[in-house]
C-alpha positions as a Python dict, from the first residue, in 0.01 Angstrom:
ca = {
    (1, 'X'): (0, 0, 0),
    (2, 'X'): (336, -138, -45),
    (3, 'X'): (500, -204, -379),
    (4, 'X'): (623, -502, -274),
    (5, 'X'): (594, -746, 58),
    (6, 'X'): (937, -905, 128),
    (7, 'X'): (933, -1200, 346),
    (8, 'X'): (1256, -1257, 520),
    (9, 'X'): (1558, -1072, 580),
    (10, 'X'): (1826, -1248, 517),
    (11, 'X'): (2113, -1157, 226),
    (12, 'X'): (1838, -1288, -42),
    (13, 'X'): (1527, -1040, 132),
    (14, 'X'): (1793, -753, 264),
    (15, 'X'): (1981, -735, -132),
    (16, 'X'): (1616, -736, -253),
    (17, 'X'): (1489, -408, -54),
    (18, 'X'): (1854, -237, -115),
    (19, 'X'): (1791, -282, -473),
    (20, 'X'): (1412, -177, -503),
    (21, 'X'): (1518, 182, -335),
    (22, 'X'): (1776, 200, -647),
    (23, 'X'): (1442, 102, -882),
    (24, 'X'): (1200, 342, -671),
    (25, 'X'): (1029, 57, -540),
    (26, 'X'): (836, 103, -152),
    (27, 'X'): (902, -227, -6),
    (28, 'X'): (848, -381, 397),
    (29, 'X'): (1022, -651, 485),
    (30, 'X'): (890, -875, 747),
    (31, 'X'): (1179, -1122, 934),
    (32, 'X'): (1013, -1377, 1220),
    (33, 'X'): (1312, -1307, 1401),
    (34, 'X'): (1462, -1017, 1577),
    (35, 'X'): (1801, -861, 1465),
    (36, 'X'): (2110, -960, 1521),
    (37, 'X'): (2021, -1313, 1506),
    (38, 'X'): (2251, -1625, 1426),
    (39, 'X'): (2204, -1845, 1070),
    (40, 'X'): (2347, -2186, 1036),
    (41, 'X'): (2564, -2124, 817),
    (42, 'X'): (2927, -2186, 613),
    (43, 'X'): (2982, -1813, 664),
    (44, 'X'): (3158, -1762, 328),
    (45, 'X'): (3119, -1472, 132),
    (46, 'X'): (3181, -1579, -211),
    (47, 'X'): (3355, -1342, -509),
    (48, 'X'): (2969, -1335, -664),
    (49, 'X'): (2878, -1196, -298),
    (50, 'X'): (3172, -931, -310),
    (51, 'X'): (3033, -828, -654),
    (52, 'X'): (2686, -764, -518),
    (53, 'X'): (2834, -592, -244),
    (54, 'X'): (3019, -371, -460),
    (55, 'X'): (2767, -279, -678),
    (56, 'X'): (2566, -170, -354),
    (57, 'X'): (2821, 33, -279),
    (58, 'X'): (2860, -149, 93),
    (59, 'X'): (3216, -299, -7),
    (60, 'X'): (3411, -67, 212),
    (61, 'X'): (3230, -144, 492),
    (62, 'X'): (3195, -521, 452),
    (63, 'X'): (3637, -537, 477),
    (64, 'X'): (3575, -362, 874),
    (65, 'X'): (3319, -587, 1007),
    (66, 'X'): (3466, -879, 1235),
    (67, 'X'): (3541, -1166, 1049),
    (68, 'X'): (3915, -1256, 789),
    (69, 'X'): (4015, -1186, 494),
    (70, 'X'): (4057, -1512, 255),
    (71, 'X'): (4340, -1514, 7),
    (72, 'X'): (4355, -1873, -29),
    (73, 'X'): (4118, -2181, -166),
    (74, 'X'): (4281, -2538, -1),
    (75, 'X'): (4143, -2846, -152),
    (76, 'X'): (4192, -3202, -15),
    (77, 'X'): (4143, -3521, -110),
    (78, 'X'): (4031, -3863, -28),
    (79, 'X'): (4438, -3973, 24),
    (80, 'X'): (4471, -3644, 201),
    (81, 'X'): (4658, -3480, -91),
    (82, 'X'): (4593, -3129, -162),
    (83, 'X'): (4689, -2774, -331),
    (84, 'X'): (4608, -2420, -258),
    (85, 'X'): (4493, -2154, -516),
    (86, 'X'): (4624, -1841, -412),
    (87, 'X'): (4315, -1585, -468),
    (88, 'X'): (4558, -1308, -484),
    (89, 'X'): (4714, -1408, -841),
    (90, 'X'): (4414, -1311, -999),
    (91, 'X'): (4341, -1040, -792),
    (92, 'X'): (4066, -1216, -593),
    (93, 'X'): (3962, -1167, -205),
    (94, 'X'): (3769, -1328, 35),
    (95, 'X'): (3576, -1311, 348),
    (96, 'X'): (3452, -1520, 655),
    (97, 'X'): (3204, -1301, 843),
    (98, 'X'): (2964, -1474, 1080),
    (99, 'X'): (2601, -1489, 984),
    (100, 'X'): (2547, -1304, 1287),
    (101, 'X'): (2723, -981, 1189),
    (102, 'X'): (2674, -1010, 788),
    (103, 'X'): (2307, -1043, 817),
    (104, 'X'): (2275, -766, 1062),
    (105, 'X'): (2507, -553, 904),
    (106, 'X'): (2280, -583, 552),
    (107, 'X'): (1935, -555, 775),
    (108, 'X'): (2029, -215, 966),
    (109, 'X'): (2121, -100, 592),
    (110, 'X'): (1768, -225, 467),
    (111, 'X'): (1616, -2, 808),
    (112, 'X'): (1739, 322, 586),
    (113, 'X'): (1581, 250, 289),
    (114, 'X'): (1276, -4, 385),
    (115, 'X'): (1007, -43, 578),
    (116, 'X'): (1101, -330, 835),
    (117, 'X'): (903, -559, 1098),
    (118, 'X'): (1100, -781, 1345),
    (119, 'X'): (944, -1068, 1526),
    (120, 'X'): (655, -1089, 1266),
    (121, 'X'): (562, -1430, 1154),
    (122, 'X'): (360, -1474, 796),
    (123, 'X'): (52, -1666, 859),
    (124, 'X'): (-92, -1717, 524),
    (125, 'X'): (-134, -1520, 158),
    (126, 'X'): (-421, -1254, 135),
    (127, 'X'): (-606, -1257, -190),
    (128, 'X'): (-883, -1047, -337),
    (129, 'X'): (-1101, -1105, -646),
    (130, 'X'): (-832, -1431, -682),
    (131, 'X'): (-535, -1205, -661),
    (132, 'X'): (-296, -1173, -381),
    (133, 'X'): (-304, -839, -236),
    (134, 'X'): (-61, -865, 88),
    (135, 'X'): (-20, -1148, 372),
    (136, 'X'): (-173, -1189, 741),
    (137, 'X'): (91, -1253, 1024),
    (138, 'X'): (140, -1250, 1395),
    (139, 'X'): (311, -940, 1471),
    (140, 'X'): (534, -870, 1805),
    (141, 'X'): (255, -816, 2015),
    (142, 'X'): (105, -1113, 1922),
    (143, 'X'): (-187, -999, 1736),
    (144, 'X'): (-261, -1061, 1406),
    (145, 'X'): (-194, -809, 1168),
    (146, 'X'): (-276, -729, 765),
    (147, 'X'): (-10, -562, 531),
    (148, 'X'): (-98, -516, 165),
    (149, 'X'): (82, -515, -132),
    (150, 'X'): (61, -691, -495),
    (151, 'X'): (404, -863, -492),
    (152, 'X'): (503, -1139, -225),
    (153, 'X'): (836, -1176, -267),
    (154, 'X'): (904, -1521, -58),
    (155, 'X'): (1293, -1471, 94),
    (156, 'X'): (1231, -1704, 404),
    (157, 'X'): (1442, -1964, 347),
    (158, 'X'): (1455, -2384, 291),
    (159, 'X'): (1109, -2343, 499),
    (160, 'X'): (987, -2091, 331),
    (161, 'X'): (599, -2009, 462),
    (162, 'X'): (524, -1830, 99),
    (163, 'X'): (619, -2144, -96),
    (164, 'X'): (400, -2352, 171),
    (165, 'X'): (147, -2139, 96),
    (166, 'X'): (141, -2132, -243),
    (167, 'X'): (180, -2495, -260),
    (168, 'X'): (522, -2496, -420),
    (169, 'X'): (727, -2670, -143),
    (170, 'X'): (853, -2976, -197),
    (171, 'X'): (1107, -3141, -19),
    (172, 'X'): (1311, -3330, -319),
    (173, 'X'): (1534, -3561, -132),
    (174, 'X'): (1772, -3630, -468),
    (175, 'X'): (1872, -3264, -484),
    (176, 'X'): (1872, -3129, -99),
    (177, 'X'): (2236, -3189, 109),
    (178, 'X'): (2271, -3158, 492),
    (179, 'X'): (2497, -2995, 658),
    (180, 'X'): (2633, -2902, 1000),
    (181, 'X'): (2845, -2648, 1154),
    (182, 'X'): (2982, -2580, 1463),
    (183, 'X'): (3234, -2292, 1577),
    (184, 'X'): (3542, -2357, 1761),
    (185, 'X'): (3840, -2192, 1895),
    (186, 'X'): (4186, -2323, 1954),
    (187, 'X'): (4211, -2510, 1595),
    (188, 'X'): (4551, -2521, 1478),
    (189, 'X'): (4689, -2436, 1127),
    (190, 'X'): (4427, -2165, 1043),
    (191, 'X'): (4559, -1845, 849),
    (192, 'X'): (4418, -1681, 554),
    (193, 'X'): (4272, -1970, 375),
    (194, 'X'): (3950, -2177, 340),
    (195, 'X'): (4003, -2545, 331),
    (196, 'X'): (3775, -2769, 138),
    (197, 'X'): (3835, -3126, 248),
    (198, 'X'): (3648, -3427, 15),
    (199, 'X'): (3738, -3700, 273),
    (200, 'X'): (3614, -4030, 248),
    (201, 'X'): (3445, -4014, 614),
    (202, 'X'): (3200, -3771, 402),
    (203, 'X'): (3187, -3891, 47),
    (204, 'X'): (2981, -3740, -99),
    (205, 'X'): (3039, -3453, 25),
    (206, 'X'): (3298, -3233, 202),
    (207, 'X'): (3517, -3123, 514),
    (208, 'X'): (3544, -2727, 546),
    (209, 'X'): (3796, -2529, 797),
    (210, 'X'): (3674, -2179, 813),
    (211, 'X'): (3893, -1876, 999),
    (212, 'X'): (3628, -1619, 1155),
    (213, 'X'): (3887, -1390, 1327),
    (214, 'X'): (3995, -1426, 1670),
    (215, 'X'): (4144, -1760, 1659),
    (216, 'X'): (3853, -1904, 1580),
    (217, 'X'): (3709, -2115, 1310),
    (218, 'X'): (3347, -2239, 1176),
    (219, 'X'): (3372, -2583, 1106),
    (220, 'X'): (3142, -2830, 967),
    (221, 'X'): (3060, -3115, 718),
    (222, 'X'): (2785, -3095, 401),
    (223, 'X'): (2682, -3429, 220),
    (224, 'X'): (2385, -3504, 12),
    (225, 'X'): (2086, -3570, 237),
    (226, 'X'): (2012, -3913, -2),
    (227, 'X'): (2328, -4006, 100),
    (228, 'X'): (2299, -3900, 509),
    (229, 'X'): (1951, -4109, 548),
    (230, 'X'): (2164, -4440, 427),
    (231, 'X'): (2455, -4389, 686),
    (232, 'X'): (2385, -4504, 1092),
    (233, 'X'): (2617, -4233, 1153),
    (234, 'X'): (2452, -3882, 1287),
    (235, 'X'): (2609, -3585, 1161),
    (236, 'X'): (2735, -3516, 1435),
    (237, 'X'): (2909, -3861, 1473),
    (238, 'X'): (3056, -3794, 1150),
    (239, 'X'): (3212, -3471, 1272),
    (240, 'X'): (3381, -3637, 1579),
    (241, 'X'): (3517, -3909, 1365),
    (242, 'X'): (3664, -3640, 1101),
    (243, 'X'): (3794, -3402, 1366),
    (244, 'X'): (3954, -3709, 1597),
    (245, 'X'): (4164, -3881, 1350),
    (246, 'X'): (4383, -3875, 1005),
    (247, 'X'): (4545, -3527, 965),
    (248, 'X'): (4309, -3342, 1165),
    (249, 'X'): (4366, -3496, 1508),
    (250, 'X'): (4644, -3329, 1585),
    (251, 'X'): (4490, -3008, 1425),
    (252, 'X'): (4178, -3020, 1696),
    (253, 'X'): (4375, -3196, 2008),
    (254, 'X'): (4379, -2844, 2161),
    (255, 'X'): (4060, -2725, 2041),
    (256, 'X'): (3758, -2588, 2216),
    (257, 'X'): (3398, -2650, 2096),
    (258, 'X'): (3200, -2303, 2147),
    (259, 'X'): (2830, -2417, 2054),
    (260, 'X'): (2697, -2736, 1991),
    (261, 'X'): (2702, -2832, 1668),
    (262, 'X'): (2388, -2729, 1495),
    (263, 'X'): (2236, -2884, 1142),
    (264, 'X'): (1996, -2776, 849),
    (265, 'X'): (1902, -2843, 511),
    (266, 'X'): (2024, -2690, 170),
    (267, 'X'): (1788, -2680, -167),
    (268, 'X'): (1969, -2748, -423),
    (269, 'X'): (2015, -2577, -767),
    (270, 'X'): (2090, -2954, -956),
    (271, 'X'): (1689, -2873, -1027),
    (272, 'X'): (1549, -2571, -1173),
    (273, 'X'): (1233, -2505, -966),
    (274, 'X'): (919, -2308, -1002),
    (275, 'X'): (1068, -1992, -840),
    (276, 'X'): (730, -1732, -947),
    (277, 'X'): (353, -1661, -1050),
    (278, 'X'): (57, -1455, -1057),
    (279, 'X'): (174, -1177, -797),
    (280, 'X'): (477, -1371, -615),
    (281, 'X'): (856, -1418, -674),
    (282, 'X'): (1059, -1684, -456),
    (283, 'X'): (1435, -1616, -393),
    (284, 'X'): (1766, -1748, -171),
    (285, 'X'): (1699, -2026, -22),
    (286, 'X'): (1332, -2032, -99),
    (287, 'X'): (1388, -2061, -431),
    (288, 'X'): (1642, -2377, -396),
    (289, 'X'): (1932, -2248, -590),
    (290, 'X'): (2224, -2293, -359),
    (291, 'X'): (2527, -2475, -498),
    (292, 'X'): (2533, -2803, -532),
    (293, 'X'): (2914, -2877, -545),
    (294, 'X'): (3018, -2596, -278),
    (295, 'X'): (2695, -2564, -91),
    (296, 'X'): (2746, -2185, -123),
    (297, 'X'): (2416, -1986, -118),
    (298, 'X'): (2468, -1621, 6),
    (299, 'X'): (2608, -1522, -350),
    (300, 'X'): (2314, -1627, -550),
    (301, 'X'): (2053, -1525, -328),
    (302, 'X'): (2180, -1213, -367),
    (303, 'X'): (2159, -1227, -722),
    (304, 'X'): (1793, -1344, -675),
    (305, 'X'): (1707, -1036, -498),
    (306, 'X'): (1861, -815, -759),
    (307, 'X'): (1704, -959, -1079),
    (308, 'X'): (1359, -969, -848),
    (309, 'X'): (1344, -622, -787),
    (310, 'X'): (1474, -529, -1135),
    (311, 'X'): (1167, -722, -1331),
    (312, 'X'): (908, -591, -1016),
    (313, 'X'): (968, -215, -1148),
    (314, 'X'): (957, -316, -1466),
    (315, 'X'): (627, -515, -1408),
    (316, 'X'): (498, -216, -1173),
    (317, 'X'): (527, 34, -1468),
    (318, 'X'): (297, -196, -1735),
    (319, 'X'): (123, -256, -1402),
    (320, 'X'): (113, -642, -1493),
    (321, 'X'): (212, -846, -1138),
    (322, 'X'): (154, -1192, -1352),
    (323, 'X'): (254, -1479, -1389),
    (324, 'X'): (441, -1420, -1785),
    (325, 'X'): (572, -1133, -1668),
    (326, 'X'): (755, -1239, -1365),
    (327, 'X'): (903, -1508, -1618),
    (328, 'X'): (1150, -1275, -1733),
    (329, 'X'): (1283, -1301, -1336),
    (330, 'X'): (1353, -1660, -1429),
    (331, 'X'): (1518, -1606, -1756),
    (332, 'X'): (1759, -1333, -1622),
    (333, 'X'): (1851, -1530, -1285),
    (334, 'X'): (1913, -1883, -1455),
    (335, 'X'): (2075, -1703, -1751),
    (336, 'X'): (2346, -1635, -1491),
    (337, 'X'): (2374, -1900, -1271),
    (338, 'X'): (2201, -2211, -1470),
    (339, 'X'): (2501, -2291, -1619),
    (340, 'X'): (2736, -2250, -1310),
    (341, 'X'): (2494, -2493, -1127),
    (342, 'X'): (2482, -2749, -1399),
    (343, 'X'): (2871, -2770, -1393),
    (344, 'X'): (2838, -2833, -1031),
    (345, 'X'): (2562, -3051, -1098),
    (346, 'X'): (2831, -3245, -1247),
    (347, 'X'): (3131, -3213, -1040),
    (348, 'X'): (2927, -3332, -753),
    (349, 'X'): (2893, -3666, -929),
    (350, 'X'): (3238, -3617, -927),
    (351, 'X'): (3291, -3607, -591),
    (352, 'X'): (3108, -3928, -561),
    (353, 'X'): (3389, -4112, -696),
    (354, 'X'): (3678, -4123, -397),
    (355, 'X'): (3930, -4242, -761),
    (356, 'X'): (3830, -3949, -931),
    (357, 'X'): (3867, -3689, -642),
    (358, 'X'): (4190, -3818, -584),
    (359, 'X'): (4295, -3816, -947),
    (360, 'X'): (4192, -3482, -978),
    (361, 'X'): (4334, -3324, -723),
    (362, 'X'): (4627, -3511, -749),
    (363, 'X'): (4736, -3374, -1099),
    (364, 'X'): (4619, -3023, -934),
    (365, 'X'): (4833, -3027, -655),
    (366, 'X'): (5138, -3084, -907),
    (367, 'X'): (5008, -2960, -1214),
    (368, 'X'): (4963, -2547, -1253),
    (369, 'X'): (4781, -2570, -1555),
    (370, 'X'): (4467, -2773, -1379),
    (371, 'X'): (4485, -2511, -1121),
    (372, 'X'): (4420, -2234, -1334),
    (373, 'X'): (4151, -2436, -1434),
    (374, 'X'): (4000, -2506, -1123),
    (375, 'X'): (4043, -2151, -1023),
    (376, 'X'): (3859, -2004, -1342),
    (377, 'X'): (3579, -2172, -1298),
    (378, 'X'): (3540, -2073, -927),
    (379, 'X'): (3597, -1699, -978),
    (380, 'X'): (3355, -1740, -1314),
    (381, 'X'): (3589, -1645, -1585),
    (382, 'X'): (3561, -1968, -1794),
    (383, 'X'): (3292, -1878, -2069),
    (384, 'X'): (2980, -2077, -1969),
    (385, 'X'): (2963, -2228, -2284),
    (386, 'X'): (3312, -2420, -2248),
    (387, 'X'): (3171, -2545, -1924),
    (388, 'X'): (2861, -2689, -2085),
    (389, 'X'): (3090, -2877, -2312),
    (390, 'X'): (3203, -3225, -2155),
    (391, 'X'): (3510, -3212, -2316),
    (392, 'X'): (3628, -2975, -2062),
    (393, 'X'): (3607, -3179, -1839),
    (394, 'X'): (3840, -3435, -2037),
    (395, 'X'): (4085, -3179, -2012),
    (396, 'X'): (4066, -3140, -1613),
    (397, 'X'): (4156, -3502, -1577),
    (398, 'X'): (4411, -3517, -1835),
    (399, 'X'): (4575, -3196, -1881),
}
């Protein structure tokens, strides 16, 4: 009997088993795929993401694995203005690392301290005497196979089979975006920056130039999906327009597509969403609190995983896997990033406005003081409550 069944291995299920060794916690952790295996992804690792990491202890060995270092944030907009932040003023670093080496990086760390199952697919949620006691899925071999535990912990993602199961998955087209990415060599102009581009071609929504090492570069578009379904364009289409003309042209004239361009859905935080109950816990993905303005995800899942495994040992010692007590999960993870979401809750109406982008960004790229701005509220060092306030954002678009 497991303390805990973790569904998915991903940053949100693989932070979630390295913290439940640290609380004592005997955890499996069941992925449908086998390791390494790609994600459609941004690739980002945001300075939330570099916290985790360093609280894990697995900091050093996040700055060797393949991938670059970001020292740089470079906003566009709709006119094709833009300014950088430079990262390294407040002492801030980034990374690009492929989903492909990040994720198995963190699941070959979860093999020393976990149990693990690759190529195991959750079929449904076991109960007995109306509590869940473990899940049923098809295991390598193709047979079915029974693993028990009190906890679910659902870490599998937009599609996530736990929240199916529990009847908690809902598809809320006003707060899901779409996104796609594709990686490419040969683009020009890439260094040690991240470029965030709010182009008309994708209002709302965004443009992003990632550097992954090598000369090469993950590049993609994210817009909301309500948005997407109204457009005769295909994602793709939209790509190929961005990429072959305005400022980018000449930037991609050379360049060499090295997949095709690949697409998936993002939940939302601009919701709060049932994310527990009697004898489960949803996180990442699964738990639809990815940003709204960025689309960054990998941070907070983390987070999720963390504050999961923290209220699951306190739970385990009142041995009380209910409902009320896997509130306090809530409570601690909104407490930390509610507010963060509902300020990009609002910038992303924002963003909807091509005048607004362009004011903003304007005054930025000329005006230090918005920058500072702008870059405390990305590296979270602007008190939440000033955020809450609307009057801050009076004094981005007229300081």
């Amino acid at each position: 009997m497991y303390d805990a069944i973790i569904v998915g291995g991903g940053p949100a299920g693989s932070a979630a088993a390295l913290y439940a060794k640290h609380y004592g916690l005997k955890t499996i952790v069941l992925d449908k795929s086998n390791f390494p295996r790609d994600k459609i992804c941004g690739d980002a690792l945001s300075g939330k993401c570099i916290r985790i990491m360093r609280e894990l202890d697995l900091l050093k060995e996040i700055e060797n694995l393949d991938g670059a270092d970001i020292n740089r944030i470079t906003f566009g907009s709709p006119s094709y203005k833009q300014f950088d932040l430079d990262l390294k003023k407040s002492n801030k670093k980034g990374y690009v690392i492929p989903r492909l080496i990040f994720d198995n990086y963190l699941f070959q760390k979860v093999k020393t301290v976990s149990d693990t199952k690759e190529n195991f697919t959750v079929r449904n949620i076991l109960y007995e005497h109306g509590k869940i006691n473990g899940i049923v899925g098809k295991n390598k071999n193709g047979k079915d196979e029974k693993i028990k535990a009190p906890v679910v912990i659902g870490a599998d993602g937009t599609n996530s089979i736990v929240a199916r199961k529990l009847g908690l998955y809902e598809m809320d087209i006003e707060h899901t975006s779409i996104a796609i990415r594709c990686y490419y060599s040969g683009v020009k102009g890439l260094s040690d920056q991240i470029e965030l581009h709010y182009i008309k071609e994708v209002n709302p929504g965004y443009f992003w130039l990632f550097p992954i090492g090598e000369g090469k570069a993950n590049i993609g578009i994210g817009l909301s999906k309500n948005y997407a379904k109204r457009d005769n364009r295909t994602l793709q289409q939209i790509l190929n327009q961005v990429t072959n003309s305005g400022p980018f042209k000449s930037r991609f004239e050379n360049a060499i597509q090295l997949e095709k361009p690949k697409g998936w859905n993002l939940p939302c935080g601009s919701i709060h969403r049932r994310n527990h109950g009697d004898g489960f816990m949803l996180i990442g993905d699964s738990a639809g609190i990815i940003d709204p303005f960025t689309g960054e995800g990998i941070g907070n899942a983390m987070v999720s995983g963390k504050y999961a495994m923290k209220v699951l040992s306190e739970s385990k010692r009142k041995n009380n896997f209910t409902k009320k007590s896997f509130s306090e999960y809530d409570k601690l993870l909104w407490d930390e990033i509610g507010k963060e979401l509902n300020t990009s809750t609002r910038l992303q109406s924002i963003a909807k406005s091509s005048f607004l982008l362009n004011f903003v960004i304007n005054r930025a790229a000329r005006n230090e003081e918005v920058q500072n701005i702008i870059a405390g509220m990305l590296a979270h060092e602007i008190p939440k409550e000033e955020l809450s306030n609307p009057l801050f954002y009076f004094k981005i678009l007229f300081s």
